[in-house]
N, C-alpha and C positions, 0 to 999 in steps of 0.2 A: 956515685954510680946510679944509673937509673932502676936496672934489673939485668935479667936475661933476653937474649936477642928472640928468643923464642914466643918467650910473653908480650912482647913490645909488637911481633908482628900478629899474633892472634888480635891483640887491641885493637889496631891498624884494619883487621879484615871484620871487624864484628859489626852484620848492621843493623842500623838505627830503624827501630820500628815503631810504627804510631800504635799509641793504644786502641784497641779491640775490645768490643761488644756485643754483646747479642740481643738481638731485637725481639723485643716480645711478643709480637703477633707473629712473625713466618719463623721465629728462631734461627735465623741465620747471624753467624757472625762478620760484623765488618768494620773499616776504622770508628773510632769513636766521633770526631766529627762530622762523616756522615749520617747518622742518629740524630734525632733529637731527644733530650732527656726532658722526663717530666718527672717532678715533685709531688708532693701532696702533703697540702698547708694542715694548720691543727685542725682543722674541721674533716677531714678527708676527702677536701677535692682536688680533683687535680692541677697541676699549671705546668708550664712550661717553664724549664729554666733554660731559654735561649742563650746564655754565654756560659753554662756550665758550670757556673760556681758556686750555687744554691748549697747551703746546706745540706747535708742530709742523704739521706739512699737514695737512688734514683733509679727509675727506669727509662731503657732505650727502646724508640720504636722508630723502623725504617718510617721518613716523610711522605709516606705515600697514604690514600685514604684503603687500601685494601688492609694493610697493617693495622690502622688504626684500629678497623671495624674489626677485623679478628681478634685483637688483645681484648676490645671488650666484649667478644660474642664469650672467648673462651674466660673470661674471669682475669686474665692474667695483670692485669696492676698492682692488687692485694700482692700475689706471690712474690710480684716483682720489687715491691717495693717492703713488700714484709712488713705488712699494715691494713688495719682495715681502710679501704677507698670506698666512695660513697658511689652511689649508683652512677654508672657514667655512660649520655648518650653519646655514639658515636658521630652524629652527625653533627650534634654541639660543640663537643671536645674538639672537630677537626677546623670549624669555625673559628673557634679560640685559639686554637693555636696558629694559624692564618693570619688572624689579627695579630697578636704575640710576636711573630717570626717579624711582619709590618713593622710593629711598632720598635722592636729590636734594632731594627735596621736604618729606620728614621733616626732614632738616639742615637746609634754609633756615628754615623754619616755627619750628625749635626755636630756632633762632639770633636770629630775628626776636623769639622771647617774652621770648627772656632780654635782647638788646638794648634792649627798649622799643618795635623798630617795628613792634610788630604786641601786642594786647592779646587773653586769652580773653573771647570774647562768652556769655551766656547763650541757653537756649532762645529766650527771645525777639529774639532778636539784636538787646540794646541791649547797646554795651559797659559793666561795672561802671563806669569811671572815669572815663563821661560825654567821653572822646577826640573826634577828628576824623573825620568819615565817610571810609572808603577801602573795600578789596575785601575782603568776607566768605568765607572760605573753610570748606568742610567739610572736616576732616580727622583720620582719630583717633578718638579718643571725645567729641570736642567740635568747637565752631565760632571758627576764629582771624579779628579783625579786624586789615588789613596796613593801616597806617596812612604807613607809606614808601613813595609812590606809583614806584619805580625796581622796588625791591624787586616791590610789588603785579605790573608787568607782566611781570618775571622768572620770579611764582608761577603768576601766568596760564598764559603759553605751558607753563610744564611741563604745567599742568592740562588745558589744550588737546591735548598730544601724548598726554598717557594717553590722553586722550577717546578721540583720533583710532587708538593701538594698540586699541582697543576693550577697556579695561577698566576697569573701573568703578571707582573713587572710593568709598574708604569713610570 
């Protein structure tokens, strides 16, 4: 026997929610993939941990340069990360992680072409080898189709934070 028909439909209606955080500079709470999280190495600077898996405490801040520059007008990394952080300029820190979010996205793209889960598309964005529909991305000198739909929403959100740093996608 399974259980009771009671418990089996509570199961059935429970739903599934992304985890949530709160952003250090405006303190709003929102999915954890919208965020970027930053670290801070032994020295106390900070970095980006573009796919989330760093080690360690982290803090979240909305992708935007208003955020940034308020987390470090107001102090808020130390708190956030419950550690001392070393002086951090805002107009640096949002550079780096610009470059960081780039660099992110170049690795996973490249990794995804030599793996198989992602295939180059042509101008006309049909894949050469007739694959699966999944997310077309422009990137580079050409257009990658992500065929590994975990991957595809991983490529997203980066794609989403440049947007949202305001810069542009070539």
């Amino acid at each position: 026997m399974s259980g009771c028909r009671s418990c089996d439909r509570r199961r059935s209606r429970q739903v599934v929610r992304s985890p949530r955080r709160t952003c250090v500079g405006c303190r709003t709470r929102r999915e954890k993939r919208a965020l970027l999280r930053l670290v801070a190495d032994e020295r106390g600077h900070l970095r980006l941990d573009a796919r989330k898996r760093r080690p360690g405490r982290g803090a979240y801040v909305c992708p935007t340069a208003g955020c940034i520059e308020a987390a470090c007008q107001r102090s808020a990394w130390g708190r956030g990360l419950r550690r001392r952080v070393a002086q951090v300029d805002p107009l640096a820190l949002h550079r780096s992680i610009v470059d960081s979010v780039r660099r992110a996205l170049a690795e996973l793209t490249r990794a995804a072409l030599s793996d198989g889960r992602a295939v180059q598309v042509s101008a006309s964005g049909l894949p050469s080898n007739g694959s699966s529909p999944g997310l077309t991305l422009e990137w580079g000198q050409g257009r990658v189709l992500v065929t590994d739909p975990r991957l595809g929403t991983e490529l997203e959100s980066l794609v989403e934070q440049l947007r949202q740093l305001e810069v542009r996608i070539r």
